[in-house]
N, C-alpha and C positions, 0 to 999 in steps of 0.2 A: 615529529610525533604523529601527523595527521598521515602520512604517506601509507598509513598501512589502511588507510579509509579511500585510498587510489587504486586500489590492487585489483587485479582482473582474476577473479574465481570462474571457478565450473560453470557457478550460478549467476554473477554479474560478468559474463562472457562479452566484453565491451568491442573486443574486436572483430566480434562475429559482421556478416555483412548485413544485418539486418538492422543491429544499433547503429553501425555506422552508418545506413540511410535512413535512419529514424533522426539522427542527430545532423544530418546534411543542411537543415536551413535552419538550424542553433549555430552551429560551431562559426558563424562567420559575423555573427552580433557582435559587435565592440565593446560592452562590459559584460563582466561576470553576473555582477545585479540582472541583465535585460535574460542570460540564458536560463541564469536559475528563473525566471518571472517565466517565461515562453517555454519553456521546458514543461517546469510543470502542469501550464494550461495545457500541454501538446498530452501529455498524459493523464490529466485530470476527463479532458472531454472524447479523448480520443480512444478508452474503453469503456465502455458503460459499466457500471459497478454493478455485481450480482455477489450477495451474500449466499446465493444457495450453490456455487461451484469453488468449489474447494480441490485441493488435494494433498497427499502425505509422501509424495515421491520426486525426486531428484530430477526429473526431467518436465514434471511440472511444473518448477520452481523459476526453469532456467530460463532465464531473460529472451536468449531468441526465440526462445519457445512460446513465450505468451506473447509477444507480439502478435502471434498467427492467430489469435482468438479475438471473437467480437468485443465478449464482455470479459474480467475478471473480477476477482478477489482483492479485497483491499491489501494485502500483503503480496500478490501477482505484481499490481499497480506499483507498490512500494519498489520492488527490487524493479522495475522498468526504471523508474527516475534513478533510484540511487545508480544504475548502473550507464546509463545516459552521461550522468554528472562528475560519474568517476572516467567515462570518454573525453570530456569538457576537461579533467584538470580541475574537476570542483569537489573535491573531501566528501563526502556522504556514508552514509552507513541505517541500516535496518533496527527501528526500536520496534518493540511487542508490548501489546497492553490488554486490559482486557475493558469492556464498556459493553454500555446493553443501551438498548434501540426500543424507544417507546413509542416508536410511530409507524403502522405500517407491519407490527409484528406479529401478527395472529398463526400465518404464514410458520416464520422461524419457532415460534413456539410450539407450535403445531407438533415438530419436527423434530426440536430438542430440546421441550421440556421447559426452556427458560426464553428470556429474550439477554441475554449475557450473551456475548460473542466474546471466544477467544480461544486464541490469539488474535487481534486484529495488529494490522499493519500500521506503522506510519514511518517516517524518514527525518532523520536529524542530517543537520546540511551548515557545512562550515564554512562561513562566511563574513569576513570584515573582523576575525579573530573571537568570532564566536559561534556557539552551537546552537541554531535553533530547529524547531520542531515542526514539521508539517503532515498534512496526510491527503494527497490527491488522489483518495478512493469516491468521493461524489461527484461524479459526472454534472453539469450545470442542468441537463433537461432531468435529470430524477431529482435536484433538488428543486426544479420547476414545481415538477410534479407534486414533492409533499409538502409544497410552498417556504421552503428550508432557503434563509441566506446561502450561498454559493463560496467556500472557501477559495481566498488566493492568497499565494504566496510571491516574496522577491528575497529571500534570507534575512533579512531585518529585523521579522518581529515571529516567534509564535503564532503559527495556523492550525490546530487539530480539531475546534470543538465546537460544534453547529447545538448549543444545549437546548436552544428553543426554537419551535419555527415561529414563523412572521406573525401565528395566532396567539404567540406567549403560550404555548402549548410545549410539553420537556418532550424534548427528542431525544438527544443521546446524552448519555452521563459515562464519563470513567471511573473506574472500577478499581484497576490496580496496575501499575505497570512495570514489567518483565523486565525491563531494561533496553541497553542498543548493542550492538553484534556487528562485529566487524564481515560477519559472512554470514549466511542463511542459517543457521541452525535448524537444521530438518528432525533432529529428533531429538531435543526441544519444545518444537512446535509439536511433533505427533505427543510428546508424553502431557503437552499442556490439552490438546484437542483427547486424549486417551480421558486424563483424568475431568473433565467437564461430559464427556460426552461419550463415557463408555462404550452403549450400545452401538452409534455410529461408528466408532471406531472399529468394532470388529466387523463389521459387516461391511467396511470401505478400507481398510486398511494398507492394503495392497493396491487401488484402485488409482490410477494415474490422475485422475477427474472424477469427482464426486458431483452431480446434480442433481439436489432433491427439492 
């Protein structure tokens, strides 16, 4: 049942050379537990999360392709692990949700109206004969920064939801969620980003990378 959550797409291109030396000092840890754990830290801190680059095209989406950037998007970050884990032999697949960010967001509201983000990314991961959730979109120095506990994950239990930071102050809350997708849904995601964010959408639509 789960083999079809192994499968190498366009978008989790697992055999490209790039994952394969992104996954060169995972694949040789002796349990599954240690790679999903080291995995995701290797992605967690190794792009810095930026809510303001996006994009709505196929070749942004594609796993070798965000490697080559500094920072991405929580759903960039998403398809890097799921596609990492499906190199490994480890089940993964793409969930979408939606959640709004009450920290930090003057910024994104400025820009679109609300502080609602979505699509946001996160990653269901199969492991020990069950499905659990994570989201390795905050990097450890920007949850430094807005004094935010720092998610980790090892398959075992639920990771997505940093709801207060360390002031008992509300950070993130979710919203509603889209579901999981055995492969990147791109237009999907453009009709989820169309109807929240009309104007954006036409004026980026076509745009490989969106920074605003």
């Amino acid at each position: 049942m789960n083999t079809r959550y192994l499968k190498e797409t366009f978008f989790f291109d697992y055999s490209s050379p790039q994952i394969q030396d992104l996954i060169e000092d995972i694949r040789h840890l002796s349990s599954e537990k240690d790679k999903i754990e080291q995995f995701y830290l290797k992605v967690r801190d190794g792009w810095r999360y930026n809510a303001y680059t996006i994009g709505l095209t196929e070749d942004h989406y594609k796993a070798s392709n965000i490697i080559a950037k500094p920072e991405a998007h929580c759903i960039d970050k998403a398809i890097l692990y799921i596609t990492g884990l499906r190199a490994l032999n480890i089940p993964a697949r793409l969930r979408l949700a939606k959640v709004s960010n009450h920290i930090a967001a003057e910024r994104l509201e400025a820009k679109l109206g609300t502080n609602e983000l979505a699509p946001h990314g996160l990653v269901d991961v199969f492991f020990n004969g069950q499905w659990k959730k994570c989201s390795p979109a905050f990097n450890k120095a920007l949850c430094d920064m807005y004094n935010v506990d720092v998610l980790g994950f090892d398959g075992t239990r639920d990771s997505i939801l940093q709801e207060y930071n360390k002031d008992s102050k509300k950070f993130m809350t979710y919203l509603d969620d889209y579901g999981h997708f055995e492969d990147v849904p791109l237009d999907y995601i453009k009709s989820i980003f169309k109807a929240h964010y009309p104007e954006l959408y036409e004026s980026y639509k076509d745009a490989n990378n969106i920074q605003f």
